[in-house]
N, C-alpha and C positions, 0 to 999 in steps of 0.2 A: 504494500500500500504506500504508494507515495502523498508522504504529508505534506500539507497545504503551506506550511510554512517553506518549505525548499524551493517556492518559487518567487522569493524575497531576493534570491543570488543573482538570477539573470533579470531581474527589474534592476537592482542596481547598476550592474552593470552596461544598462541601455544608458541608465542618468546618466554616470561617469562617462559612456562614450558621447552621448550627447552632447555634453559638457565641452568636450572634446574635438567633436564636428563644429560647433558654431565659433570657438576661439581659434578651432586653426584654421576657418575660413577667412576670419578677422587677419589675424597671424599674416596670411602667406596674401591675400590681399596688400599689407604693409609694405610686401617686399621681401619676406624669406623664403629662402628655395625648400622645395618638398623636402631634398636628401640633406640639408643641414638639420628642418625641423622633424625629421624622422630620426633622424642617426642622435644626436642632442637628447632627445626625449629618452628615447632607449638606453641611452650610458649613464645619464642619470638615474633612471630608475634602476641599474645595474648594481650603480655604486648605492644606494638608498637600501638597497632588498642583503647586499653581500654580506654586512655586519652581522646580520640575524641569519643567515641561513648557510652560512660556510663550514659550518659542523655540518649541518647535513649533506653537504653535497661532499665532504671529506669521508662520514661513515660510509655513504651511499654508494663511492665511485667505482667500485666492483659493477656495481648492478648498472652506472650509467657508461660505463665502458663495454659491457657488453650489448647493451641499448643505444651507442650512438650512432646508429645510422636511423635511429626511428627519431630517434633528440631532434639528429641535424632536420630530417626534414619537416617535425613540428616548429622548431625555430624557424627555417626558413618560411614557411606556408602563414604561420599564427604572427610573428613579431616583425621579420622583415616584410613579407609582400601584402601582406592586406595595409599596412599602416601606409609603408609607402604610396604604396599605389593609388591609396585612396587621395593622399597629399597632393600627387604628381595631376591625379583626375580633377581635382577642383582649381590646379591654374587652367584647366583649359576648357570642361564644362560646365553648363549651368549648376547651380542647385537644388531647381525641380528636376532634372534628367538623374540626378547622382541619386539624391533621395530614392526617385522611384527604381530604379534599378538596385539600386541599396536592397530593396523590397521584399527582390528576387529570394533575399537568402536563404528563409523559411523552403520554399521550394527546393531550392538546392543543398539542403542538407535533409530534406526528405529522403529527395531522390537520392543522391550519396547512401546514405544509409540504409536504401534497399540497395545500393548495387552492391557497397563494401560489406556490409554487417546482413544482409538478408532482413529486414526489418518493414514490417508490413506497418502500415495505419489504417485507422478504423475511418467509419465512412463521417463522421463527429470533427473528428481532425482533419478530412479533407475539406471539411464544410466550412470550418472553421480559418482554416486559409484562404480560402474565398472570400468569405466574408470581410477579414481582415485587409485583405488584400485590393477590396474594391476600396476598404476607410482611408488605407495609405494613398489610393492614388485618388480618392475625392483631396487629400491636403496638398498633395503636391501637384495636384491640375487646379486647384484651388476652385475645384466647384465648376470644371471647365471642361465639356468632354470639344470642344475646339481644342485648348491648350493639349489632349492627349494627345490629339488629330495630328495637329502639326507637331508633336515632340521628332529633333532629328537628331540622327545619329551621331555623334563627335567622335575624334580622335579620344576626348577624355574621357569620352561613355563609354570605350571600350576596355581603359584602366577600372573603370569601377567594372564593370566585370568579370576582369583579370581579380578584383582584389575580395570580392564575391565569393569566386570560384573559390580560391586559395583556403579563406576564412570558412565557407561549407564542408571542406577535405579538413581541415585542421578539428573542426568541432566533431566532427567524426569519430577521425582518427583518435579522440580524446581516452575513448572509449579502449584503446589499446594501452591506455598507460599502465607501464610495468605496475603491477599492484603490491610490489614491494617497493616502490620507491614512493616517499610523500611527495604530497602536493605543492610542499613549498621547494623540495631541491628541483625536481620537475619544471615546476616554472623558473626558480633561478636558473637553471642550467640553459633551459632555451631560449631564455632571453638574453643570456651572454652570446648562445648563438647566433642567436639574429641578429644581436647589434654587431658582431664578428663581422658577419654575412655582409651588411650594411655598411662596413669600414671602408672597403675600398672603392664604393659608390662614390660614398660621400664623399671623399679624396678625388675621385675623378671628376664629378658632376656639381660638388657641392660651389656655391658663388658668397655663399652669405658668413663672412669671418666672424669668427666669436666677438674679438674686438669691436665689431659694429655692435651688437645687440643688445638694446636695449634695458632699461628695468622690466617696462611689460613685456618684452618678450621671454628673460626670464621667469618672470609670475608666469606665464603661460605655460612656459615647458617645465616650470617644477607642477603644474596642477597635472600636465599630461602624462609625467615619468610616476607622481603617488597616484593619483586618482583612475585617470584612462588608460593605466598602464597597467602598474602590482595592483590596484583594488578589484579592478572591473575585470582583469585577466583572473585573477584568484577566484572572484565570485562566479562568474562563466564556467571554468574546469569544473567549481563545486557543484552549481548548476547544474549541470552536463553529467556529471557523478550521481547525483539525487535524483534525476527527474528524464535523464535521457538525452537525446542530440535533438529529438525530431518535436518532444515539448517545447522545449529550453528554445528553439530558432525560431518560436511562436513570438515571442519577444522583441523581436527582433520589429517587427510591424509595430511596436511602441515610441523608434525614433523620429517620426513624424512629429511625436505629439508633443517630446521634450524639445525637440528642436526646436518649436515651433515655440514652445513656454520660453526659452531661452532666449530666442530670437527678440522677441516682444522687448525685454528690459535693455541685454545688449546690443542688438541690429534697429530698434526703432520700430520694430513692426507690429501689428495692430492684429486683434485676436478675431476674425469675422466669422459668421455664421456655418462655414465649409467646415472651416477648422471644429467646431464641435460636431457636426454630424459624421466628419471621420472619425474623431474618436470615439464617437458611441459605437460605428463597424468596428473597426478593430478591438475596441474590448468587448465587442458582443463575441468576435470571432476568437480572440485569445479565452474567453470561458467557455467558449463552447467546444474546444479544441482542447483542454485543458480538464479544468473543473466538472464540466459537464460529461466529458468523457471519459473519468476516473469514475465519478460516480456510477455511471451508466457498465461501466465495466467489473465494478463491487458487484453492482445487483445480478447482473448477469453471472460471476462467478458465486 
């Protein structure tokens, strides 16, 4: 029986990336390249998470020596290429095209999950993505089925894609973590990888020197390396532990609504009538997908 409180993990972790989404649209807007504010973000949180968790990765390193080729590719999939990617896709698409392709993810860790794991969904959860999925695109078509008409393809819709893809396979894949290794050497170790992975990007591509950056661009990148980084990465794995890949990505159709909360105070924007009747879909569809089909699944067994 999965208890109701276990789906407190991946709600938080939408805030924290929300969080996340609207300052480093601010951010990279200013003038910082994707690959400084992705690799920055990552090595701080590197150096934040090392102090507390370098005994475990020292007992543990039997078991992550014989695990790293599964490490290296959850690093690379979870910390380098969704982050980047996502970065690199907002210098050069909109924000409705990123959002609603963002959307996608629930779907694609569906499907992942029947293809890797064999993992079926009841017809509550398909319903339930649907539903959800028409609330995401009433906010980011803002109430406009013209705005969906005309959405057109970009070079950077195709990054958010790529960074889609990557984070579907990574939330999967979760489900393979050695179950002798804890949670916190796991995440520190693959996020040393990624930001590994990330070093020689940034060195090649990166334009934006430390010495130029600012105090807000600091505040930004320490909320993204504690908050969108170790908090919301910790609570997703636990999520994904407690509740499953293909619950846990229902969530995911909640970025809309923070973004949108966030947007209001920091971007100026104004709360209209679209924006509440997507949220009432997607959280009719996240309980019905969820709650609704846990219960329904008691009574039946």
């Amino acid at each position: 029986m999965k208890n109701t409180n276990a789906y407190i993990f991946p709600l938080l972790s939408i805030v924290f990336w929300s969080g996340n989404y609207v300052l480093g649209r601010i951010t990279l807007n200013q003038g910082m390249d994707p690959y400084t504010m992705s690799f920055l973000r990552w090595l701080l949180a590197c150096a934040f998470l090392l102090p507390f968790t370098y005994k475990a990765i020292l007992r543990e390193r039997q078991i992550i020596k014989d695990c790293l080729p599964l490490l290296i590719l959850m690093g690379g999939l979870g910390v380098c290429n969704y982050n980047l990617f996502l970065y690199i896709a907002l210098t050069t698409t909109t924000v409705t095209n990123a959002v609603l392709l963002n959307s996608l993810m629930p779907i694609l860790i569906m499907l992942v999950a029947r293809i890797l794991l064999g993992s079926r969904t009841s017809p509550l959860q398909n319903l339930g993505i649907a539903i959800s999925t028409i609330g995401a695109a009433v906010i980011v078509s803002r109430g406009s089925i013209d705005t969906l008409l005309h959405l057109t393809i970009t070079h950077g819709d195709m990054w958010v894609v790529a960074a889609v893809s990557s984070w579907a396979l990574y939330s999967v894949l979760l489900s393979k973590r050695p179950k002798a290794m804890s949670l916190y050497a796991f995440f520190s170790v693959t996020a040393i990888i990624g930001t590994l992975i990330q070093a020689p990007i940034y060195l090649a591509f990166g334009t934006h020197s430390v010495a130029e950056l600012t105090a807000n661009n600091w505040l930004v990148l320490l909320y993204m390396a504690s908050f969108a980084s170790i908090a919301a990465f910790i609570c997703w794995n636990k999520g994904i532990e407690k509740i499953g890949p293909a619950s846990a990505g229902h969530f995911i159709h909640l970025m809309p609504i923070f973004s949108v909360a966030l947007s209001i105070p920091l971007l100026g924007e104004t709360l209209e009538t679209f924006h509440l009747l997507g949220v009432i879909f997607i959280l009719s569809g996240i309980l019905t997908a969820t709650v609704l089909n846990n219960r329904i699944q008691r009574i039946q067994n």
